[in-house]
C-alpha positions in Angstrom: 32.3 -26.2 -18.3 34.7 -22.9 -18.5 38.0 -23.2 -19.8 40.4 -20.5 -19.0 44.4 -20.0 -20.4 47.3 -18.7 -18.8 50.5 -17.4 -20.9 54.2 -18.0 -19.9 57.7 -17.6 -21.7 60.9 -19.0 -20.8 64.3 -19.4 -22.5 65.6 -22.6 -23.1 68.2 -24.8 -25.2 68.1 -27.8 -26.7 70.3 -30.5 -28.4 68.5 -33.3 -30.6 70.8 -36.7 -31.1 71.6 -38.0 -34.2 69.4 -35.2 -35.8 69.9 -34.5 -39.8 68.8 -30.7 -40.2 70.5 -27.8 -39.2 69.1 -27.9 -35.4 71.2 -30.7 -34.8 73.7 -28.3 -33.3 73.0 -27.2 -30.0 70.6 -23.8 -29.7 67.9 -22.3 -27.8 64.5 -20.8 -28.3 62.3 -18.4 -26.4 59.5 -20.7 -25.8 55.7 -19.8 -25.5 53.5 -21.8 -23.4 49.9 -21.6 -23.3 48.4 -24.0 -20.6 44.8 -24.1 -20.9 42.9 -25.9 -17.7 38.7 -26.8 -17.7 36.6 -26.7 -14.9 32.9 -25.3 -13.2 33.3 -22.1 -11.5 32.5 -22.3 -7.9 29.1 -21.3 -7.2 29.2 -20.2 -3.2 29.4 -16.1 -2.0 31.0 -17.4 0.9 34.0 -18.7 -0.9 37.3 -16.6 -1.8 37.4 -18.2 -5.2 33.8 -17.6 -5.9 33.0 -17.6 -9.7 36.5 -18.7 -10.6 37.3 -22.2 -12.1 40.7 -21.9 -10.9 43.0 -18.4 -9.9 44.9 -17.9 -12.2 47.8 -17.1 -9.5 47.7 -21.3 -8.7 48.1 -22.0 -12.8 50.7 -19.6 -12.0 52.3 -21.2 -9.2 51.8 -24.4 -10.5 53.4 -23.9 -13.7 56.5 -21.6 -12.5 57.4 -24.4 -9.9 57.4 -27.5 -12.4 58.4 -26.3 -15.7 59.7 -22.1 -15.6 61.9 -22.6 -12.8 63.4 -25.7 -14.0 63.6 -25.5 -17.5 64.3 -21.5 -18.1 68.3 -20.8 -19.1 68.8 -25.1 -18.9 70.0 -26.9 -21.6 67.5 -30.2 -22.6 69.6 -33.0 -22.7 68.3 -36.7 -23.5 70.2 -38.5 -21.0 69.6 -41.8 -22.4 71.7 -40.8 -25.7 75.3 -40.3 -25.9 74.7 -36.5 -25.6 74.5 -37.5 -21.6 78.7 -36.7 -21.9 77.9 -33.4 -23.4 75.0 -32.3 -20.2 77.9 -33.9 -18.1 80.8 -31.7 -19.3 78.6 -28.8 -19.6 77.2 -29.3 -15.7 80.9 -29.3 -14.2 81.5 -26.0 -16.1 78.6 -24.6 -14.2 75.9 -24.9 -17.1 72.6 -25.7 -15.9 71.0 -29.2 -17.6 68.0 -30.9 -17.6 68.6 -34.7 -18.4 65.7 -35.7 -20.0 64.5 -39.6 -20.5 63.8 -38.6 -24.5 64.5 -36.4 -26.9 63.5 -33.0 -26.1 61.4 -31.6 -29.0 58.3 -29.5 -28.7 56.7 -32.9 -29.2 58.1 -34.2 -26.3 58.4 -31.0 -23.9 54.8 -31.2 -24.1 54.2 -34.7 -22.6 56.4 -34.0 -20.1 54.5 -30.9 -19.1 51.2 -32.2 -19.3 52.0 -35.0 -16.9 54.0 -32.5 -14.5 50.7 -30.1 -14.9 48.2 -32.6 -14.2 49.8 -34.1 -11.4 49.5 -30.7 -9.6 46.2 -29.5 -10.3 43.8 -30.3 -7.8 40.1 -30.7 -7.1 37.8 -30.6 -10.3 40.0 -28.3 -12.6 41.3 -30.7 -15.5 44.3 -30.1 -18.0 42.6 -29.4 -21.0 45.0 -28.2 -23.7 48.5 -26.9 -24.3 49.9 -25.2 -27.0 54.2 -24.6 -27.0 56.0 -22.0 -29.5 59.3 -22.7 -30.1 59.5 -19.8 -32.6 57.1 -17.3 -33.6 55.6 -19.8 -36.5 56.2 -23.3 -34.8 54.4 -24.6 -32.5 53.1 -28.0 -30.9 49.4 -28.6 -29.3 48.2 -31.1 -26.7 45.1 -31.5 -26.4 43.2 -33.6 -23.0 40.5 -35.2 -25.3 43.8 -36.7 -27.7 45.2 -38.7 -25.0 43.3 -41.9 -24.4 45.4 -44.6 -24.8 48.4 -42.3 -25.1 51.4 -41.2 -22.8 
């Protein structure tokens, strides 16, 4: 078993309901994602991918179509919290934002994009860790092996 990582960055912003620190004000973060997938190489001269696990162009693909594209220069907005008015107002004034069903934290952000992740990985290749930086020293980790009986 090989596991191989692929690095991305995208800007995003956030606001956090009924939050009691300083973040509770809407701001944004240049975000580091590490996505980290697990597989066998293929064994077979004859195929394109031949020693790979996966290309790294697919992670790539993959990951730019679910989360960079969505989520880079958007706002998070839990949609189920009164904040929804905020997104709302925002999105008629030509703001892009993501109405989430939670509260986007790092915590959160990285349930959502495991589950977007392993829905489009295919064959043998598994989602095997994540790691998020929302600053230079913060960061949250998922990890495959975590999740039983979780999310």
């Amino acid at each position: 078993m090989i596991r191989i990582t692929k690095i991305f960055t995208f800007e995003t912003a956030h606001v956090l309901y009924n939050y009691d620190g300083k973040c509770k004000n809407m701001h944004g973060h240049s975000y580091k994602l590490f996505v980290t997938v697990k597989g066998t190489p293929i064994d077979d001269l004859d195929h394109p991918k031949n020693g790979m696990v996966v290309d790294f162009g697919d992670i790539k693909k993959i990951v730019k179509s679910e989360i960079i594209d969505v989520w880079d220069h958007a706002v998070l907005v839990n949609g189920a919290s009164p904040h929804k008015d905020l997104g709302s107002d925002l999105e008629t004034k030509g703001h892009k934002v993501i109405f989430c069903d939670y509260q986007p934290t790092c915590e959160n952000m990285l349930y959502d994009i495991a589950e977007k992740i392993k829905k489009s990985l295919t064959g043998d290749v598994s989602l095997a860790y994540l790691k998020l930086h929302e600053t230079e020293n913060s960061y949250g980790e998922w990890f495959a092996e975590d999740q039983v009986g979780f999310r």
